[in-house]
N, C-alpha and C positions, 0 to 999 in steps of 0.2 A: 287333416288326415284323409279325409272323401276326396280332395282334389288331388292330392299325391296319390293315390292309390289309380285314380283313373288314370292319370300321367303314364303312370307303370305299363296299364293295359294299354295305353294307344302304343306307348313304346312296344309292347311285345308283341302288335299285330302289325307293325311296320317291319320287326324284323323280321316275320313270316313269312316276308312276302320279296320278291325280288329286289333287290337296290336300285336294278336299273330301270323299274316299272315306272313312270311317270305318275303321278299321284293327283287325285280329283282334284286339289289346291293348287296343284302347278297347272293345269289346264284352266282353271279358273280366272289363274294371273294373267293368261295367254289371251283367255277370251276378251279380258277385260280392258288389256291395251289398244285390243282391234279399235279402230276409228272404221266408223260407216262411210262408205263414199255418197257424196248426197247424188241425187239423181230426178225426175220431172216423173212426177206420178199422173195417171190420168186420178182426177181427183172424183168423182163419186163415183170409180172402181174401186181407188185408196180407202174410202167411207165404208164402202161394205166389206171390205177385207177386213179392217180393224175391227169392224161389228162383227165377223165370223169370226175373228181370230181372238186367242184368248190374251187377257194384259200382259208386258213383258216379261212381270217378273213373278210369274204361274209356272205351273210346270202340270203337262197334262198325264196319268196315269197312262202306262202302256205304250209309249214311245220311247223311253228309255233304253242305255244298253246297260249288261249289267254281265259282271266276270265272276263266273265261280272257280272257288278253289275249297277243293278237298282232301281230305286228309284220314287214314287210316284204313279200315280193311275192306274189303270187295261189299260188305252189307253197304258200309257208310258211305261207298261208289254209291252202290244202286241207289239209295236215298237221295244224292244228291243227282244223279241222271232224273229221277222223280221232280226233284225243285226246279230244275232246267226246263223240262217237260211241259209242267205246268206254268212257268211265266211264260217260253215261247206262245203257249196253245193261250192264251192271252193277249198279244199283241208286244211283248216285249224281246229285245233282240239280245239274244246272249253271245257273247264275245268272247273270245281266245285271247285278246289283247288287254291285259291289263290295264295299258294308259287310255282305251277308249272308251274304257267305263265311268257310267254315271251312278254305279254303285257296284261295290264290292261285296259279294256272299260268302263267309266263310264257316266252310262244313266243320268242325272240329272233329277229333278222338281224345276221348282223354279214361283210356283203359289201366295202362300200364306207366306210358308216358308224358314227359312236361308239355302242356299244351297250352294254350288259351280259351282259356270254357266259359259256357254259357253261366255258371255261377257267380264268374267273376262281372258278366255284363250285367246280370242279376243287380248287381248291386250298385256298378257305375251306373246303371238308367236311374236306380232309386236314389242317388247322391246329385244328381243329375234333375229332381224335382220332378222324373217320368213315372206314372203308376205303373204297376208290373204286378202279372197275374197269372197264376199259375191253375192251369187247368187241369182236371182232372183225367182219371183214363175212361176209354171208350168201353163200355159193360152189354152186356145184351142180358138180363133178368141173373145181374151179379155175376157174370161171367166175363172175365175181362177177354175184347175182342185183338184178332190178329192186326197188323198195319195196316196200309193201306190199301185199297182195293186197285189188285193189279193189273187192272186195263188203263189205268190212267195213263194221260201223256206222259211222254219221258222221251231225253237224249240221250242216248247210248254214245257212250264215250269213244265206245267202236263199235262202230256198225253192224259188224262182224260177230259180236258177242253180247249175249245176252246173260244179264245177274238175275238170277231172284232169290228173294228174298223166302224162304220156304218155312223160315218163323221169325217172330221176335220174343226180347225178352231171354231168361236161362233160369235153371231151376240151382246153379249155386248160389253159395254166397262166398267167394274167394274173397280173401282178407286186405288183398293189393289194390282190386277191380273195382271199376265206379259203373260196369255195365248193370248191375243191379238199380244203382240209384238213376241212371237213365232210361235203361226198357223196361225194368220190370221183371216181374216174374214171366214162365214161358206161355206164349201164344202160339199157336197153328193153326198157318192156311188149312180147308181143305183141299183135299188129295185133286178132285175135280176142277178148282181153281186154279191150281200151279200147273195143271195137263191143260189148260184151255190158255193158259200165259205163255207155254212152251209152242204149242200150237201158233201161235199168234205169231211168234218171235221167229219160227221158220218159215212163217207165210212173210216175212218183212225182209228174208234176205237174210240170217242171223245163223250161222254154219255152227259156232261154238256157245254151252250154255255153262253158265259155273250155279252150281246151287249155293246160298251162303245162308247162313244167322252164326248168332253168338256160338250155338252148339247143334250140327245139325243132327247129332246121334239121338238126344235129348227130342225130335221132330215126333210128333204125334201124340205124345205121352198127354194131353191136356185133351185132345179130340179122340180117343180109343184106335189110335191107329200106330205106326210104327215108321220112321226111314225105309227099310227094305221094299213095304207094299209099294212106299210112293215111287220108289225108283224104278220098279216093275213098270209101273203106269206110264214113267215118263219114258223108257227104253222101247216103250212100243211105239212112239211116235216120232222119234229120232229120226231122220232118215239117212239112209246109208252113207256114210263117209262125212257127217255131221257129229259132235265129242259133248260128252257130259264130263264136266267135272265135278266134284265135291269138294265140300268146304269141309273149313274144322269140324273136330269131335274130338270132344274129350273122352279119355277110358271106360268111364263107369257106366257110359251110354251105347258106346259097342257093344260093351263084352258079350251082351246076349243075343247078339245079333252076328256073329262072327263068319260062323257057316253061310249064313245067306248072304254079307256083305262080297265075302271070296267069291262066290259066283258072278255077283252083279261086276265086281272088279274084273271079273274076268272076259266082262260082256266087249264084242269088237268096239260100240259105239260108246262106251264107259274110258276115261282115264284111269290106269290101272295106276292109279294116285291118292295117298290120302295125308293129311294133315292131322295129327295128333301130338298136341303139345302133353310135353311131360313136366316143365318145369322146371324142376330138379331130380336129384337122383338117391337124394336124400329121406327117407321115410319120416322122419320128423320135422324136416323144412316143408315138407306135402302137409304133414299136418298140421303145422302153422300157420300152413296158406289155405287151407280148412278145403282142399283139391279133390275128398273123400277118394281115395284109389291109393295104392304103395305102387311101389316100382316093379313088384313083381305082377300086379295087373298091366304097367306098360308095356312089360314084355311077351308077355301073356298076346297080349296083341299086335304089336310086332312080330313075335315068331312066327306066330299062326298064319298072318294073311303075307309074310315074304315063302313062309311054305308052298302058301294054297294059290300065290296070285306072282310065278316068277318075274321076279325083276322088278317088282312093284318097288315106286316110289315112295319114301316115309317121309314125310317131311317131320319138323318139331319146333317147339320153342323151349330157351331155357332163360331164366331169371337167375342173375348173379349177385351177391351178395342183400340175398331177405334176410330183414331181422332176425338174427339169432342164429344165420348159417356159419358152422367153422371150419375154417380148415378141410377137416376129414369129411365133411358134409360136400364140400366143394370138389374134394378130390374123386367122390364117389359119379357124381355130375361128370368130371375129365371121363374118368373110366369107363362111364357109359358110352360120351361120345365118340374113345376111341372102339368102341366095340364095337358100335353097329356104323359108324363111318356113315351117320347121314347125309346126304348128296346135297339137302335142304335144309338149314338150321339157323332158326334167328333168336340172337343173341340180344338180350336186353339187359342195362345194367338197370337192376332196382331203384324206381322212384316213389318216394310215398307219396301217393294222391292224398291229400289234403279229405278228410275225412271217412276216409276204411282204417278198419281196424290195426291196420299192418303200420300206418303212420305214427301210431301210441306208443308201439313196441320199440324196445332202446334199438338204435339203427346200427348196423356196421358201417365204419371210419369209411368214408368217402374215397383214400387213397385206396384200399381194401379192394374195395368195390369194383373200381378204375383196375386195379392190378388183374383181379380174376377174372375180369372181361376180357383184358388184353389175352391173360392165358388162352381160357377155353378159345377165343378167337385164333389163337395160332396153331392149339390143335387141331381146329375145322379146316386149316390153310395147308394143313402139314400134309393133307393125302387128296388124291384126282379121282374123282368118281367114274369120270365117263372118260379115262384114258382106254381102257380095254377096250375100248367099244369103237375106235378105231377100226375100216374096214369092215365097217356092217353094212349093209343094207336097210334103209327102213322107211318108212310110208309117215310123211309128217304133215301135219295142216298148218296152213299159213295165214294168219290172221292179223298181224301186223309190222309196224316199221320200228329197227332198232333205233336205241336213242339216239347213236350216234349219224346215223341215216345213212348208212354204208350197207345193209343189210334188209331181209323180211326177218321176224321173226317169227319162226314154225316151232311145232313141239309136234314130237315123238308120242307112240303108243302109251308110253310112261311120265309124259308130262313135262320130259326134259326138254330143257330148248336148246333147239337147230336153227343157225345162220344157215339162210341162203341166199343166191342172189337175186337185185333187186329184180326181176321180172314182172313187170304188172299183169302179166296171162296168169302167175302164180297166188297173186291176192284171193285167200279166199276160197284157196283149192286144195287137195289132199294132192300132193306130191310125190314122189319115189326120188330117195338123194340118196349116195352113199357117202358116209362117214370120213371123211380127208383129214381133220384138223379136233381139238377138245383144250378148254379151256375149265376155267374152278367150275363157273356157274353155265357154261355151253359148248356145246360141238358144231362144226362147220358140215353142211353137208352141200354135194355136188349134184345138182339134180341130171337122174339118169337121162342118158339120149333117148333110150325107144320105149320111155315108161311113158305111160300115158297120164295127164293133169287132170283128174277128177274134180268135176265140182258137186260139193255136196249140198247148196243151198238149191231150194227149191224155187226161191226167187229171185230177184235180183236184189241186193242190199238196199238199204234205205241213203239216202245220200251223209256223209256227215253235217250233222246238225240238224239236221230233219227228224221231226217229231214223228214219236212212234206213240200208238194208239189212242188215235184223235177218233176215238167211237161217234158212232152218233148221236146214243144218249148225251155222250159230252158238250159236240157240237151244239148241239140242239142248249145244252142249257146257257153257253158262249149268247146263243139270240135271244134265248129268255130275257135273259142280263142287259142286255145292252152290248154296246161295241166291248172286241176286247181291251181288259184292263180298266172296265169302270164300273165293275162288279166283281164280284166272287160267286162261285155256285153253293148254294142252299146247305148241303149238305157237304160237313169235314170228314174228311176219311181217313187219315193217314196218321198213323202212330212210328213217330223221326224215330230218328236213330241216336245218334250223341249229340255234343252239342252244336247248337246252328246260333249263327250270328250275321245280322245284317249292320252294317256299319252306319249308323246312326249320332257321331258325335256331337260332345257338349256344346253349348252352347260357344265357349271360347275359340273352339275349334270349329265352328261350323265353315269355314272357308275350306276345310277340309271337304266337307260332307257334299252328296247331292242335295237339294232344299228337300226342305221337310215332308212336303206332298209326295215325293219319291220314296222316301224311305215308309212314309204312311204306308201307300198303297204297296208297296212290297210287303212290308210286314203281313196287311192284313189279308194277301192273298196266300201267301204262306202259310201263315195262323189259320187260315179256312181249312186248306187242306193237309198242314201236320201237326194237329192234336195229337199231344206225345205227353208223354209221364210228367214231364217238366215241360212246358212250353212256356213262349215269352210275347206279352202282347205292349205293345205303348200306345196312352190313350193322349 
């Protein structure tokens, strides 16, 4: 049973990953056919080469490359730009190519949907003869602290934009959600910490900031403060023609905050955008999924701030078919979405995570499920948001490249995104385009002839892949240690996000794996710096 079950798991982190990605066992094969071509050494330089060098088959910490992939929402980015951060500022080279890695990092989510968790590896390292230890969270006199401390290294996935992370943790307990059993109850930075991480992130070249956690309405409520002060704090240091956005927030963490959010929404350097999932539309599907709010709190909130904050963007999420939704539950969810014709809406069909309450509850028919996905899905498809908007004029920042590489990707006042073209004078700049073209999820615009290209960064960007906030404190503790990669520093900071998984396999599979001293010293430099609610160590 312990050897099939781990089967399963390497099966489902193979298919996670691209088909066409070259795998550490195929390179392995590759190495291994090489024949050496002999050659005349001077022999007592030969002598002390092999005395400095280490035996063949060693592998030395901190030379290594090593590919991250991530997965889920803009918190569990910044987390994993933190793990990048810190093996770079260590001596290890992290790579965009999958097949030229000598080890694989993978960030998990496992909120809502099927994923591959740190649970399941929980258990293959202990089937596997690996001890496995679960540490506890970080407290200051019974007070459990924030994540990690935000000067630390890190690679911004775009140079351009900076995450933080402005809590961890949530004070629900939704019945679906395994963010509970990952971060915990809520933590807050303070307000002085996240103005001095902003500050930082514009002195590096960093034009766009996104605030994220689980809920950031839910922000302060643990430290005697509030969301709106800290967005006060962060708006003053903004500099002109530079965008704050905002992360999720659930209703019941607004609602008292409404009037003052309309303002700050209304601020020039604020995105007049907000993320507020609803769920359903249903009053008793909410209170199944224990959501504490009705629907008439989500409208309550919607009305208010498309009143007070024109043309504001809403984005939402709904969940289709939760235990126990029928019919007329589902139909109320339609109704909603065709009323307020959100421009943003992400559609999840119900998975039960493997121990929330919501798994116990008898489930609806699978076929069900699949059917009321597809509906609500063709209602969102049935109407054009940004058709009208055809023939405007509007000031957008460009921050990066479409997927398809045909394009910059800019966004508008309201967070919508503008194709333009590819100009490299435009990377990075606040723009003037008019409106030509509009598509479900984008509009095309035509940057004016006599507008002028603002740049809003106060520096020049940091290169990609270039490590941001290599302090001195840091450096300095990099020489305490030794070279990089053959220590960790004294002190762990950082409280993960969901699940993290360094690819460490069995013993059967180790042709798979990098040798064991790699996955050692990874694990243990990671385990230094994220002590998290569940962490994973192998001894």
């Amino acid at each position: 049973m312990p050897s099939a079950s781990c089967d399963t798991l390497l099966e489902d982190i193979e298919d996670i990953v691209s088909q066409e990605d070259s795998k550490p066992q195929e390179r392995h094969f590759v190495r291994r056919d090489v024949v050496p071509k002999a050659r005349r050494r001077n022999t007592q330089k030969y002598l002390q080469e092999e005395e400095d060098s280490p035996p063949s088959d060693s592998t030395i910490p901190g030379i290594q490359k090593i590919w991250i992939r991530t997965w889920g929402c803009s918190h569990n980015n910044s987390d994993g730009e933190y793990m990048a951060g810190q093996l770079a500022a260590y001596g290890y080279k992290i790579t965009e190519n999958a097949s030229d890695a000598d080890l694989w990092l993978l960030n998990s989510c496992t909120v809502k949907n099927p994923c591959v968790t740190l649970a399941n590896v929980y258990l293959c390292a202990s089937f596997e003869g690996h001890s496995v230890r679960l540490l506890g969270q970080k407290k200051d006199n019974g007070k459990r602290l924030g994540g990690a401390r935000l000067d630390l290294p890190k690679i911004r996935k775009n140079p351009l934009i900076e995450i933080i992370s402005i809590n961890t943790g949530c004070l629900n307990a939704c019945t679906y959600c395994k963010t509970k059993h990952a971060r915990g109850n809520l933590a807050s930075y303070p307000i002085d910490e996240l103005v001095d991480r902003a500050k930082q992130s514009f002195q590096e070249g960093v034009c766009e900031i996104w605030l994220t956690s689980e809920d950031t309405g839910a922000y302060g409520r643990d430290i005697g403060t509030d969301l709106p002060t800290l967005l006060w704090k962060l708006v003053e240091v903004i500099p002109e023609g530079a965008m704050l956005r905002l992360g999720m927030t659930n209703p019941p963490y607004i609602l008292e905050h409404l009037e003052e959010m309309a303002k700050i929404l209304n601020h020039p350097r604020v995105y007049a955008f907000l993320h507020v999932p609803v769920q359903s539309a249903s009053d008793s599907v909410l209170m199944e999924m224990k959501r504490e709010y009705c629907v008439a709190d989500f409208k309550r909130v919607v009305d208010f701030l498309k009143e007070k904050v024109p043309g504001i963007t809403i984005a939402t999420d709904i969940i289709c078919g939760f235990p126990g939704e029928t019919d007329q539950d589902f139909q109320e969810t339609v109704k909603l979405v065709e009323e307020y014709k959100f421009p943003s809406l992400f559609i999840n069909q119900f998975y039960p995570r493997p121990g929330t309450p919501a798994a116990k509850i008898e489930q609806v028919p699978a076929q069900v499920k699949k059917q009321r996905t597809k509906d609500l899905s063709r209602v969102f498809h049935s109407y054009s948001p940004y058709h009208h908007k055809i023939g405007e004029r509007q000031q957008v920042l460009v921050t990066e490249e479409s997927f398809d590489s045909k394009f910059y990707v800019a966004h508008n006042r309201f967070y919508e995104q503008v194709l333009v073209p590819k100009n490299p004078a435009f990377m990075g700049k606040m723009v003037e385009v008019d409106i030509y073209e509009s598509g479900k999820h984008f509009m095309k615009g035509r940057p004016v002839s006599d507008a002028r290209v603002y740049t809003p960064s106060i520096s020049k960007p940091l290169a990609k892949g270039e490590v941001s906030g290599l302090t001195k404190e840091f450096r300095n503790g990099l020489g305490n240690h030794g070279s990089p990669g053959s220590h960790t520093p004294a002190a762990s900071q950082h409280d993960s996000a969901s699940s993290r998984m360094a690819l460490r396999m069995p013993r059967r599979h180790q042709d798979w794996a990098p040798r064991t001293a790699v996955g050692l010293a990874l694990l243990a430099l990671l385990l230094a710096f994220f002590v998290k609610v569940y962490n994973l160590e192998y001894n």
